[in-house]
N, C-alpha and C positions, 0 to 999 in steps of 0.2 A: 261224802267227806274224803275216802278213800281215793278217788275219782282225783276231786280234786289235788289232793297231796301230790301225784304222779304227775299232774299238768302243773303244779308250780314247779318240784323239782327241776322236768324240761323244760321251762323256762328259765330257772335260775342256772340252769347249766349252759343257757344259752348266749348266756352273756359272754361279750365280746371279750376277750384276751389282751388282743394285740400282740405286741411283738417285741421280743425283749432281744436286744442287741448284745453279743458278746464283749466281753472285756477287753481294752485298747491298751498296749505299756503308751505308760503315760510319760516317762522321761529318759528311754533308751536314747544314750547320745556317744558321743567322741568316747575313748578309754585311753585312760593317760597310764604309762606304764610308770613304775616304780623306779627312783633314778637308779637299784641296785641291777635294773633289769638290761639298762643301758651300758652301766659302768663294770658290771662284772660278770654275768652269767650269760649274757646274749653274745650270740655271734653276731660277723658284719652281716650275715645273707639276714638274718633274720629281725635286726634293727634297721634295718632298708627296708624290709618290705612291711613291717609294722606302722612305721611311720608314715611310707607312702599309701597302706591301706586306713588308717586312721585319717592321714589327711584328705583321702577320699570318703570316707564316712565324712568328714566335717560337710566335702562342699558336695555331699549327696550324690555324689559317682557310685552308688551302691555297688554294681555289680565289678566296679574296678574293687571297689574295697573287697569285695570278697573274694574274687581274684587274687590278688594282693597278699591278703589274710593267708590262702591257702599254700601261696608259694614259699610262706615264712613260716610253714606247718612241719617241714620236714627240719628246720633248724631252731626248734623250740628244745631249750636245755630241760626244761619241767615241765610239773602240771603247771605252776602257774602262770607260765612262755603259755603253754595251749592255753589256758583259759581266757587271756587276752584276747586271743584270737579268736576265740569262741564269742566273745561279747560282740567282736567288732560283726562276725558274721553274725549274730544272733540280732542285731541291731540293721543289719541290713536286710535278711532277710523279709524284716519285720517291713520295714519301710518299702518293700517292694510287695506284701502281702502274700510272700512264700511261705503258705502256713508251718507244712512237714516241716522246712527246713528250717523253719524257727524251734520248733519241737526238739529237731534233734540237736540244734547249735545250743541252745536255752537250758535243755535238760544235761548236756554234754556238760556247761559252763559250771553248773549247780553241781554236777557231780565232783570236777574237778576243787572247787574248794574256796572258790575267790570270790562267789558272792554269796553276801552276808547283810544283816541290819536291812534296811529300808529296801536297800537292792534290791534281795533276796524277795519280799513282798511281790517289789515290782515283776521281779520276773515270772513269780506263780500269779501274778495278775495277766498278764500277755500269755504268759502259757495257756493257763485255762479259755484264756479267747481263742488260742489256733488250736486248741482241743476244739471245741465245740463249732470253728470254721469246717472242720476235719472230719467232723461226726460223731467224732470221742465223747458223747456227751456226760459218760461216765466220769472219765478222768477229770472233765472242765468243772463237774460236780463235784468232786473230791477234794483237788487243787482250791477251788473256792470255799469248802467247806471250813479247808485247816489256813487259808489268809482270814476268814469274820471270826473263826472259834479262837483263831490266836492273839488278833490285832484288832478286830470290829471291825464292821463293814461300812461300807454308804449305804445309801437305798438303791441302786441297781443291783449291787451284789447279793444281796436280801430278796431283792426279787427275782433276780436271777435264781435263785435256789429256789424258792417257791413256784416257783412255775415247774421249774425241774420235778419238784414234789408232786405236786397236782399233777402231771401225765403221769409219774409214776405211782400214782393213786395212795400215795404217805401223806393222806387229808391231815393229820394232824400238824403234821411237820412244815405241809405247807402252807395252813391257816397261822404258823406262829411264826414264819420268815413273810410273809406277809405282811402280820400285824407290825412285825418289828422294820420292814421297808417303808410302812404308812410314817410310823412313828422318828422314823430317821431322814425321812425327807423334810420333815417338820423341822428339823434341829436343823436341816443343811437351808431352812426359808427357802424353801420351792413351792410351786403352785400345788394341790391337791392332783395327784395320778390316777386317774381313771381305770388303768392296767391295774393296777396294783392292790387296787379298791376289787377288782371283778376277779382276780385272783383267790381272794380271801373269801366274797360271799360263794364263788364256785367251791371252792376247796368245803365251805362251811353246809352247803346245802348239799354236794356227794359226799360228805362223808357224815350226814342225816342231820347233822348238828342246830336244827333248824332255826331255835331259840336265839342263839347265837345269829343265825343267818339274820333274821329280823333285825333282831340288835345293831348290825352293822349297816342290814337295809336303813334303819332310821337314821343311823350316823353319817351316810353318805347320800342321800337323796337329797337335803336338803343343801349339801356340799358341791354337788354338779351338777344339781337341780336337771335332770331330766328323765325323758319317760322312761326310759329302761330300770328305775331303781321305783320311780313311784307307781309304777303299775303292781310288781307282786307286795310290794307294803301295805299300797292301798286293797288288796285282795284280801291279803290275809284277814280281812274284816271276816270273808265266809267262814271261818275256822273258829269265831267266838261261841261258847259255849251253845248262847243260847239265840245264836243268830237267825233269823228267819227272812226270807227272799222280799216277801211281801211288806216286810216292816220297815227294812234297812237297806235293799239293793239300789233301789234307785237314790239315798243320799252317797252309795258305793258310788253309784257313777257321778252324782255329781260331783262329790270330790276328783274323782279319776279328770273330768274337764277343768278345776279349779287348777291341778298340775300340771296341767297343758298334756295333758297324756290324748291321742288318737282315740276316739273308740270304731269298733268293731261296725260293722253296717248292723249283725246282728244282735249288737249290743245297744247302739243306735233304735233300732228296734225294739227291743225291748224298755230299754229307757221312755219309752216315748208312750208305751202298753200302759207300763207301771205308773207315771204321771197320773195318765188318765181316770184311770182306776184310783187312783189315792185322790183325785179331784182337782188336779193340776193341769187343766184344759190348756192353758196358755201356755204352760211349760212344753206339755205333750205336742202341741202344733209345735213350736220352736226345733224341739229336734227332731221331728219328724217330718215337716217340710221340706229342707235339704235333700231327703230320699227320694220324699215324691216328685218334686220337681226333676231329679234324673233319673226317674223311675225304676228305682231301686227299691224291692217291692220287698225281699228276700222271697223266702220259699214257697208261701203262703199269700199270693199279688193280691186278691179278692177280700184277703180276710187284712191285710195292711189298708188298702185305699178305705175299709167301711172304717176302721179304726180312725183313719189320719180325715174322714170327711167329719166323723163325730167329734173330735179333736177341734174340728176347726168350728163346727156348729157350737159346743161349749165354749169355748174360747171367745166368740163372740158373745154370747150371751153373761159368761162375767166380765168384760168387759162392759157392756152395756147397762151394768147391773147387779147382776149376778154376787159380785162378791160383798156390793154394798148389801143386799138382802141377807145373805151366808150371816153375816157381820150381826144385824138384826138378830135373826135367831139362835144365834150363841148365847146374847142375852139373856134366854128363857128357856136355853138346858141346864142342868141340874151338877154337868162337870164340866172342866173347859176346854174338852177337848173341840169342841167347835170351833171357839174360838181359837184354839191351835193350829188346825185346820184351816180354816181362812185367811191365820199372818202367812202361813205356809205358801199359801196361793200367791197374796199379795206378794211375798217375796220372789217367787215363780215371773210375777211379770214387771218384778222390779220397782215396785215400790217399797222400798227399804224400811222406812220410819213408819209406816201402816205394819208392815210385816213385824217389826220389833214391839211394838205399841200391844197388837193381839194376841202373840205370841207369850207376852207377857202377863196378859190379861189371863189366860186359859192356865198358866202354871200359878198364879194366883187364886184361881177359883178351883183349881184342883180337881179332885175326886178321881184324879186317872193311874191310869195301870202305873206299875213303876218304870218298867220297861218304857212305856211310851212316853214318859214324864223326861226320860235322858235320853230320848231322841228328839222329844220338843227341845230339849235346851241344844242338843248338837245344832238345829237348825235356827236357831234365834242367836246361837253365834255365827252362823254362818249369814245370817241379815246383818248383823253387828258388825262383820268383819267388809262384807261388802258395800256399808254405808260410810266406812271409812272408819269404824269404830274399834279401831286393833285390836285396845289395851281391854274394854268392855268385850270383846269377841273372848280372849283369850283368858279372862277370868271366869267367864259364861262355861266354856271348857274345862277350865281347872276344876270347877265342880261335881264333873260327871263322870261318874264308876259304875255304868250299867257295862255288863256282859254281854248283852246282843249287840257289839257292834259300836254303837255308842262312846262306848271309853276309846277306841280304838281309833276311829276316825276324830275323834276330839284331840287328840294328838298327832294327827295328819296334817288336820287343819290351824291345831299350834305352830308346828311346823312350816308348813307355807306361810303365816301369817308373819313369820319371821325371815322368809326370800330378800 
């Protein structure tokens, strides 16, 4: 168990990230000066070169505007003459993707006194991007902390911190700017983010939280539906109390193929063991063929080929019969697991309505283990679901609260039933 814990871990930590893009100013534009700035405090040098650097910000002459800006820097009356000048430059800089100099125009304007209300927003919005263009990533962190703690954020900014979080290993902090990115792109009607989902289970599974990790495993798997979320969900089945290899791994992987999840050659292999052995000859040829045919033998070639010829010897023989006679003799044992056993098979080679019909019969006639009694029913919804029978699959499941496994993948299999 131990074993395993460290191999999910590494896999939950393996999950992809991606890439979270810095913060853009969103409406750095023209700056129209104050008519007092025109009619009383300004010099001529310095309303000439304002307005021809402004009117070069309008028609995107950046670097005239900032020219411009600086020649009307020496005949600024105040701070609020510089701070003009500072927008115009802090706006050009931006638009030409001079980060520093956005830094020092942005932070220079802020300090001087002139932006204020929503501005002000904006500008620790663009700051904090040419922080973190810059490497600052402290500062970008900071600046973004006090625009969502002061005003709320969207969902990039939310994630933006949480990621920040998660490298700097503050799992907590970064599983609840997470949750609250998930929960804010909701409110903005955007598609579900993948980022932002693999942020929260990373941050949930390093910082041990595992319960949680699950939890969100189940909220998001059936969300993006793909293998990277259903594979450690559908694992966690080996963690149930009282789970056992021999009893429940091979419905483990059937389910892992029901979510289109890849299996392993050596899983493959084993999948194909276990069939056999549980009496699943046709199943056992199915995934085991694929191997041999490109002779993929795994470790063991000699001791695979006697398996996968026996496989094929059984397989024809309940074909030919075989499960009609199984079928027979269930009649005339004493509990129903035979007849369990046999829908099992029948289900194996896809006869659906045989497989639900026996399956039914043997939890009928009883006398079996209880453990075994809530994996017949996990696998009679799983004939029920694959006969096209949803809404009966998914009450078949709502039923079962065994511990080995059973309850676990019965909610798997809810789950997919609802893709």
């Amino acid at each position: 168990m131990q074993t395993f814990g460290k191999t999910l871990r590494s896999s939950a930590s393996a999950i992809g990230l991606g890439l979270l893009t810095a913060f853009g100013l969103a409406s750095v534009v023209a700056v129209s000066a104050p008519a007092a700035v025109a009619q009383v405090k300004a010099k001529k040098e310095f309303v000439e070169n304002f307005d021809a650097a402004n009117a070069a910000l309008q028609g995107k002459q950046f670097q005239v505007a900032i020219d411009r800006a600086n020649a009307a820097q020496p005949h600024a009356a105040d701070n609020a003459q510089k701070c003009y000048l500072d927008q115009i430059r802090t706006a050009a800089f931006f638009a030409l993707q001079k980060h520093a100099d956005v830094i020092k125009s942005g932070e220079s304007a802020i300090s001087l006194g002139c932006i204020q209300g929503p501005q002000l927003v904006n500008y620790k919005k663009m700051l904090a991007g040419a922080y973190a263009e810059t490497g600052n990533e402290a500062k970008a962190v900071e600046l973004t902390k006090e625009i969502v703690d002061a005003n709320g954020g969207d969902s990039t900014q939310y994630a933006f911190l949480a990621r920040r979080d998660l490298d700097a290993k503050n799992y907590g902090g970064a599983a609840s700017y997470a949750q609250k990115a998930i929960e804010q792109l909701q409110k903005e009607g955007k598609p579900p983010n993948a980022t932002y989902y693999n942020i929260l289970l990373n941050a949930q599974s390093q910082g041990g939280n595992m319960d949680q990790y699950y939890a969100t495993l189940e909220r998001v798997a059936p969300i993006l539906n793909k293998p990277d979320y259903w594979r450690p969900l559908i694992m966690r089945t080996k963690n149930e109390s009282k789970y056992r290899k021999d009893d429940a791994l091979l419905d483990v992987y059937r389910t892992l193929e029901a979510a289109g999840v890849k299996l392993t050659t050596e899983e493959q292999l084993d999948m194909g063991e276990l069939a056999l052995n549980r009496g699943m000859a046709v199943e056992s040829e199915r995934v085991l063929s694929p191997l041999m045919q490109a002779g993929v033998t795994g470790a063991d070639a000699d001791r695979s080929k006697r398996l996968f010829t026996k496989a094929q010897q059984d397989a024809k023989a309940d074909k030919a019969g075989g499960l009609e006679q199984s079928e027979k003799d269930a009649a005339t044992k004493p509990t129903g697991e035979v007849y369990a056993v046999t829908g099992e098979s029948y289900m194996s080679a896809g006869n659906y309505a045989k497989a639900i019909e026996l399956m039914k019969k043997g939890l009928e006639k009883g006398q079996i283990e209880p453990g075994d009694e809530q994996l017949i029913k996990l696998r009679l919804g799983m004939a029920q679901f694959k006969a096209g029978q949803k809404d009966e699959a998914r009450k078949t499941w709502g039923e079962i609260n065994g511990d080995n496994g059973s309850a676990w993948l019965a909610k798997i299999w809810t789950s997919l039933s609802k893709v």
